[in-house]
Structure formats: structure tokens, C-alpha cells
N, C-alpha and C positions, 0 to 999 in steps of 0.2 A: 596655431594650437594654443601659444600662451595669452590670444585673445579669446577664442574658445573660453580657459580654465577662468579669464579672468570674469566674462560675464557670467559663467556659472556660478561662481562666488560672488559675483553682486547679489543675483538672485536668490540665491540660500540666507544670504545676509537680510537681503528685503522680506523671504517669506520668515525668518526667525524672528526680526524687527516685531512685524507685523501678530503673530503669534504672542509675544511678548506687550503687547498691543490690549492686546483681547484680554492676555491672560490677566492685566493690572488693571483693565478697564474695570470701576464699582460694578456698572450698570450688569458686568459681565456676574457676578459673585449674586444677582438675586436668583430666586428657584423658582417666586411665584412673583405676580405683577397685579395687583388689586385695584383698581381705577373706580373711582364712584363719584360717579355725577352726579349735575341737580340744583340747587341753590345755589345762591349765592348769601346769604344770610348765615350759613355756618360754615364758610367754605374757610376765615381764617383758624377757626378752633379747629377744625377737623385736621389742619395739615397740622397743628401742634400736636393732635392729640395722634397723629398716623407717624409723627418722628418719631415721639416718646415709643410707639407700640414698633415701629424698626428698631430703635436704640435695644429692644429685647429678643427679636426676631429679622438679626440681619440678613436671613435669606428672602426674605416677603420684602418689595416695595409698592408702597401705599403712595398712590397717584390722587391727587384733588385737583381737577384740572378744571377750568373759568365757568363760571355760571355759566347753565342752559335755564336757569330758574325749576321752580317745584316739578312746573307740568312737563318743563321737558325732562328733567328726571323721570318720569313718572312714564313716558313715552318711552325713552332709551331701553328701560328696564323690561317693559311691558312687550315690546319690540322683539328683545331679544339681543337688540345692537349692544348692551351693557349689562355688566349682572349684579353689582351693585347701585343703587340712588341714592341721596337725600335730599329728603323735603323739608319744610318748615311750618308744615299746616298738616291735618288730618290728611288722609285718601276720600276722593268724593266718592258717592254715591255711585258714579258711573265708573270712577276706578278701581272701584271694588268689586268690578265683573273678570280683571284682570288676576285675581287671584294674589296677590302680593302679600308676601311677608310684611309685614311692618313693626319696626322694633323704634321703639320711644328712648331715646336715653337723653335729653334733657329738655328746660325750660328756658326761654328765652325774654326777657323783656322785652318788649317793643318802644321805644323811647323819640321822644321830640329830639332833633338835635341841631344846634348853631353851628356858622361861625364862632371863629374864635373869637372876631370881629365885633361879637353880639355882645355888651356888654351892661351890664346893671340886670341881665334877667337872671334868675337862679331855675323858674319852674312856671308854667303853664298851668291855668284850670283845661278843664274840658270846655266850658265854654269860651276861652278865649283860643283854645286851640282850631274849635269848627269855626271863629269869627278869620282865623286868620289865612284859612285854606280855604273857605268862600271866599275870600276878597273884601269882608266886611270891614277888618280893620287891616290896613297897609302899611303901616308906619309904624316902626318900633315904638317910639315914644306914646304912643296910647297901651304899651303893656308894662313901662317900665323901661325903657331900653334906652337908644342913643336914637337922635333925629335924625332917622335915614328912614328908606322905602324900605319896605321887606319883600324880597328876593324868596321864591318858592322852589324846593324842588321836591319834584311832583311821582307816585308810579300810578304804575298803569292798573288798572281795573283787575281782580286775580293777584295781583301780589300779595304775599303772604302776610307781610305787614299790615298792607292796608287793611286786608280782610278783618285784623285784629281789631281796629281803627275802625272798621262801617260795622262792628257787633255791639262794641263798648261805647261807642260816644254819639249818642243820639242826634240824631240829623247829619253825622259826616258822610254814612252810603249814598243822601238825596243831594249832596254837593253834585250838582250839575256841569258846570264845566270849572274848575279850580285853576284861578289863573298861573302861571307858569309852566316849565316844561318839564313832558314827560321824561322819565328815567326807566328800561325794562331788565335794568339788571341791579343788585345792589351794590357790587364795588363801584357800578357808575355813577351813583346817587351819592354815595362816599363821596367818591373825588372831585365831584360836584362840591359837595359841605364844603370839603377840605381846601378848595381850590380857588371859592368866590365868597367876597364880603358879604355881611348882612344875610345871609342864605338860612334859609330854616328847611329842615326835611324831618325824617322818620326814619325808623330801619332796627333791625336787632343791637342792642347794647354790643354782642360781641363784635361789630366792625367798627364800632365808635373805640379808634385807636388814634392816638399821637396827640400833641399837643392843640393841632389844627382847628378841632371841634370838640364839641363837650353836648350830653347828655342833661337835657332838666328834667328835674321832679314835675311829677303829673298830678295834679290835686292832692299835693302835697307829701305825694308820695316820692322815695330816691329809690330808684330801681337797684340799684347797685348794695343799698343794704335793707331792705326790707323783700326782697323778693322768696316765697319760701312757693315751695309744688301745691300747697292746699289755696295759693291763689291770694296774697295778702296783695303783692301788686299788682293792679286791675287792669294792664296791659300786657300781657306776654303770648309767646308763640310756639310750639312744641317743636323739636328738632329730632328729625326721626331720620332710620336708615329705612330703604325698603329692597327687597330683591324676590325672584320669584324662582322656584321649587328648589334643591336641597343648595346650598352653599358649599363652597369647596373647605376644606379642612381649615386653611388659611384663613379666607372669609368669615368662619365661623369662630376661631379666637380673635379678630380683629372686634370682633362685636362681642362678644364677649369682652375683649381689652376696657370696651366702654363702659362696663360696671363696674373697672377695678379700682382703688382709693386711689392709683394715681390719677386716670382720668378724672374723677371726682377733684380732685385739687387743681386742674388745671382748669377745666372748665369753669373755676369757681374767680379765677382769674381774669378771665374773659368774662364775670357779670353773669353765667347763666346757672340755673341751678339742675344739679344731676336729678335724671328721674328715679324718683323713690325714694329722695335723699332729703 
């Protein structure tokens, strides 16, 4: 009997433990669960700007989980499998049979960017930029640089960056095979920069973070203060949400959130600028 009473009282202790558990657990205190996929190009702004919009609506958590890139956003949504995206380029022509909401809320530069490693250049023409992703010039020192090889990294064909890059800079879409290696996500191409000497790539100003790598002016232009929505700097990317037929209550101030002066200020931190602003 007084073993009986005693494993009874373990077990009330373990199911109250457990209870107690749950009850303290965060994850347990949200009401809704927002997850939006899709790029990688705004995926670290969006999780600043989905804290700030928790820090005001602690029952909603706002999920930005690892690049699938534009189009698989764009699949997910379309699908059914996810009810928010974000892209970083327009909707094409064929995925605008898919019916998609699409909301613009900001600008993005699209920017050259080094090693740290890279030293003596500050900015790129465009012509020395399509010489150095053909293969034409290889060696820092024919731009200005230090006597080393230059190291490439490269995306793939559809990336949103580059799409900016084969509209703007005459003759980069006919680059036929550009030596170095591909990259099909953008934190990959980051940690790439960040990771190898001499290395030159591309990509949205907002993942150009840490002291690792750095952003140059592009014919003379500094993305970081010249860039306004009427287009002064002549490389950038649009950063949009997308989702299809009505959004849940939730969903619908989170996107909303992205017009408000705070999001305006934080984005503005991250290099890109608010749409309409």
C-alpha cells in the first residue's frame, strides 16, 4: 500500500511538473504562428522587422525560416503548402496566373561586394564590373587593388540580384559561362564573402553585415546614401510579401506593421529604402 501511495505521488508530481512545463513554455503563450517564406535577400530584415512587430503583439509568432529563394516562395504560396512569401523581384508573367496578392514594401540596392581582404578599391565602374565576372580582368591589381587573383562568387541564372545585374549593365546577361562557383541561396554567397580572401560577389545591401565584407559604390554611386524609390541608385531590387486569397487577421497587421515609421526606420538601417517613402 505505501508503495502504491508512493508511485501515485510520483506521478501527480511528474504530470503537475510537466503541466507547469507547458504552462512557462513562450512557444506555449503564442495564439497565432505566421511563417513566410521565399528569399533569402530580405530574410535578415524581415526577422528584425517580425521582432519589433512581436515586441507589440506578443500572441502572434512571426517565423522567417532559411531561404527557398524567390520562386520557391512563390511555389509554396501558390501551392497552398504556405500562406505567406517573400520575393525580391516582381511576379512573372506565368505567376501571375496564380492569382497572388503582392504587397511592395521596400527597395533594395543590389551591390558589388569584397572581402575584407580587398583592399585599396572603394567602387567599381560597370565596365570593370562585366570585365571581372567574364574573366577579363583576374587580378585585383589591374582595378586598384592588392596583387592577388580574384576569387568569384557567382548565382545562378533567376536570381534576383543577378536579374538586376543582366537589365542594368550591358553585356552581363551574354556572360556565357563566368568563371567561379555557383551560389543558389543568398546567406550562401554571404558566407562565402565572409568566409574567403580576395572573393568578390553581389547580393542586397541588407545581408552585407559584419565587419567581414563591405559594399562598393557602383559608377560612383554609395548605395547606402544615395539610394531614394524614384531610382537615383541604378541597382536595386524590390522586396515584396506575396500571399493568396484573404489573410488571417494576424497576417493582415503584420503587413500592415510594414508601413509603420517603425518599420521605416529599421529598414532604413539595413541600407534599403521603405516603399513610398
Amino acid at each position: 500500500m505505501i508503495m502504491y501511495r508512493l508511485n501515485e505521488t510520483r506521478h501527480f508530481l511528474s504530470v503537475a511538473v510537466l503541466l507547469m512545463a507547458l504552462l512557462f513554455n513562450p512557444l506555449c503563450a503564442y495564439a497565432t504562428e505566421l511563417t513566410v517564406v521565399g528569399t533569402g535577400d530580405s530574410q535578415l530584415l524581415l526577422q528584425a522587422l517580425a521582432d519589433a512587430f512581436e515586441s507589440h503583439h506578443p500572441k502572434v509568432k512571426v517565423t522567417i525560416p532559411p531561404s527557398i529563394g524567390s520562386s520557391g516562395g512563390v511555389r509554396a504560396v501558390a501551392s497552398g503548402a504556405d500562406v505567406i512569401g517573400r520575393i525580391a523581384r516582381p511576379l512573372t508573367k506565368n505567376e501571375q496566373q496564380f492569382n497572388l496578392s503582392y504587397h511592395l514594401f521596400a527597395y533594395s540596392p543590389v551591390v558589388f561586394i569584397v572581402n575584407q581582404s580587398v583592399a585599396g578599391i572603394e567602387g567599381l565602374t560597370a565596365q570593370q564590373a562585366l570585365d571581372i565576372f567574364s574573366g577579363k580582368i583576374t587580378n585585383w591589381s589591374e582595378v586598384g587593388g592588392p596583387e592577388h587573383k580574384i576569387y568569384l562568387v557567382n548565382r545562378e541564372e533567376g536570381d534576383s540580384s543577378r536579374l538586376v545585374l543582366d537589365r542594368q549593365i550591358e553585356g552581363f546577361a551574354t556572360i556565357e559561362k563566368s568563371p567561379g562557383p555557383i551560389f543558389y541561396s543568398t546567406p550562401e554567397a554571404m558566407n562565402a564573402l565572409a568566409d574567403n580572401p580576395f572573393t568578390i560577389g553581389y547580393g542586397p545591401i541588407s545581408m552585407v553585415k559584419g565587419p567581414s565584407m563591405r559594399a562598393l559604390r557602383f559608377n560612383g554611386y554609395s548605395a547606402d546614401t544615395t539610394l531614394t524609390s524614384d531610382g537615383t541608385y541604378p541597382l536595386q531590387s524590390p522586396f515584396a510579401l506575396i500571399w493568396k486569397g484573404p489573410l488571417s487577421a494576424p497576417g493582415q497587421r503584420f503587413v500592415e506593421f510594414l508601413s509603420s515609421q517603425e518599420s521605416a526606420d529599421i529598414m532604413r538601417t539595413f541600407g534599403v529604402q521603405p516603399a513610398g517613402n
